[in-house]
C-alpha positions as YAML, in Angstrom:
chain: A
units: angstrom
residues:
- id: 1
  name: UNK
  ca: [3.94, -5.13, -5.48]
- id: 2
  name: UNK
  ca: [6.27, -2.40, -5.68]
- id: 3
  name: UNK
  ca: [10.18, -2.19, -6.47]
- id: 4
  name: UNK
  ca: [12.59, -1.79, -3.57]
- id: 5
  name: UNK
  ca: [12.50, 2.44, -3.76]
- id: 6
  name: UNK
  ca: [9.05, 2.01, -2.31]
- id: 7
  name: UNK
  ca: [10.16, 0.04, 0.67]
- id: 8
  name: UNK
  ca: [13.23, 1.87, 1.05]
- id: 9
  name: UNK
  ca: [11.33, 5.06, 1.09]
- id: 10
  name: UNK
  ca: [8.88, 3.36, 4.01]
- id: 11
  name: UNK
  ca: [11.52, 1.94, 5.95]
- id: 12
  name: UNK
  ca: [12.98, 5.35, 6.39]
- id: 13
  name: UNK
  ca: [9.66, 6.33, 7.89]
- id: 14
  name: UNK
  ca: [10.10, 3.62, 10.55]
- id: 15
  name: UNK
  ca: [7.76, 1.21, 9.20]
- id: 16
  name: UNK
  ca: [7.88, -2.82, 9.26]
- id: 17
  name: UNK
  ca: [8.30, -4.11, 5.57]
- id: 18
  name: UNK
  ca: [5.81, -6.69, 6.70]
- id: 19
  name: UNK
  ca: [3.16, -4.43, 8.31]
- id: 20
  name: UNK
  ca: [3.21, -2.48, 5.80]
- id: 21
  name: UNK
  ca: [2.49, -5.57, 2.96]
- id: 22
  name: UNK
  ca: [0.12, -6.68, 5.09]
- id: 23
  name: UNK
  ca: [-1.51, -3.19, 5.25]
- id: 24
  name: UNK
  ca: [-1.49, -3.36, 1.81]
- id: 25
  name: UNK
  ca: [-3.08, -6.53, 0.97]
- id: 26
  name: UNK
  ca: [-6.12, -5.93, 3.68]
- id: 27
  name: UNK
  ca: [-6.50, -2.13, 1.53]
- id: 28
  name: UNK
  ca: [-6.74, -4.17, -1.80]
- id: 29
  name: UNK
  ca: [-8.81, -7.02, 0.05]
- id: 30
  name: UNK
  ca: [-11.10, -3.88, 0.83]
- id: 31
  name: UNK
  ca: [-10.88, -2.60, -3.01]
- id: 32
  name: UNK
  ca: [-12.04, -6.08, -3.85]
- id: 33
  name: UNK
  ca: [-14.84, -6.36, -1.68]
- id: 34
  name: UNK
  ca: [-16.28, -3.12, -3.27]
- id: 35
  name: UNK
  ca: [-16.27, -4.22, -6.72]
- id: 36
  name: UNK
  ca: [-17.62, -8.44, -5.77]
- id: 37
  name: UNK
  ca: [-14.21, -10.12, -5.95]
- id: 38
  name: UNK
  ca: [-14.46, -9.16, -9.88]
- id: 39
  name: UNK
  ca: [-11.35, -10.84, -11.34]
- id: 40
  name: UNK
  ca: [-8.94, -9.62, -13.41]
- id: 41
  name: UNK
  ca: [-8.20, -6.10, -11.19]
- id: 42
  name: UNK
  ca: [-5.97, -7.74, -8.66]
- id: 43
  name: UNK
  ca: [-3.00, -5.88, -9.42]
- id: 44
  name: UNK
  ca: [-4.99, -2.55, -9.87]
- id: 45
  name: UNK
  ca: [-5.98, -3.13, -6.28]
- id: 46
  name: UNK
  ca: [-2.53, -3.68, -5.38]
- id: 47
  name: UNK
  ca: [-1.19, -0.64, -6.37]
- id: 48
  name: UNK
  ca: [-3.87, 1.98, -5.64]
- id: 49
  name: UNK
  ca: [-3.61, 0.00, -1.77]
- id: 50
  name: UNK
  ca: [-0.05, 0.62, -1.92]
- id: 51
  name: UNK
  ca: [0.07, 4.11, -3.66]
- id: 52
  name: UNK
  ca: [-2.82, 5.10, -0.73]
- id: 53
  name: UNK
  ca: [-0.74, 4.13, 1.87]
- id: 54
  name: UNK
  ca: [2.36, 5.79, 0.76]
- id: 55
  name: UNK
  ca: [1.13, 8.62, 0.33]
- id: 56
  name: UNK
  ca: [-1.02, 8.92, 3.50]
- id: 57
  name: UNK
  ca: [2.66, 7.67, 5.15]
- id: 58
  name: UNK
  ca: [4.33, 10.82, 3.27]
- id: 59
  name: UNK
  ca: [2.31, 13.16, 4.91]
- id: 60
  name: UNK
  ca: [2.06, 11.74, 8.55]
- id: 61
  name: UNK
  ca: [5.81, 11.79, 8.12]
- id: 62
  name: UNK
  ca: [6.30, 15.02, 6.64]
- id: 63
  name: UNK
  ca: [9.37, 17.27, 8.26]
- id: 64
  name: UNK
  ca: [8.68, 20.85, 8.90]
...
């Protein structure tokens, strides 16, 4: 669950707030699955998802 900057940053990409949360959660769901459903690494999951996707989003957005 990131601060606004994040959004704002994907917004200007063109991307859906909501897709993208939802892209998210099904990336951690995936990070999950790997490791059992082990609790306590929720969070982790959350933000390696989310730092994935914004940086794969960077670079498919990339000027020049």
């Amino acid at each position: 669950m990131a601060d606004n900057h994040g959004q704002e940053n994907n917004n200007k990409y063109g991307i859906d707030p909501d897709k993208f949360r939802a892209m998210i959660a099904e990336r951690a769901y995936y990070k999950a699955e790997q490791r059992d459903f082990a609790t306590g690494y929720e969070m982790v999951d959350w933000l390696e998802a989310e730092k994935e996707l914004n940086k794969q989003y960077f670079y498919w957005f990339q000027e020049g």
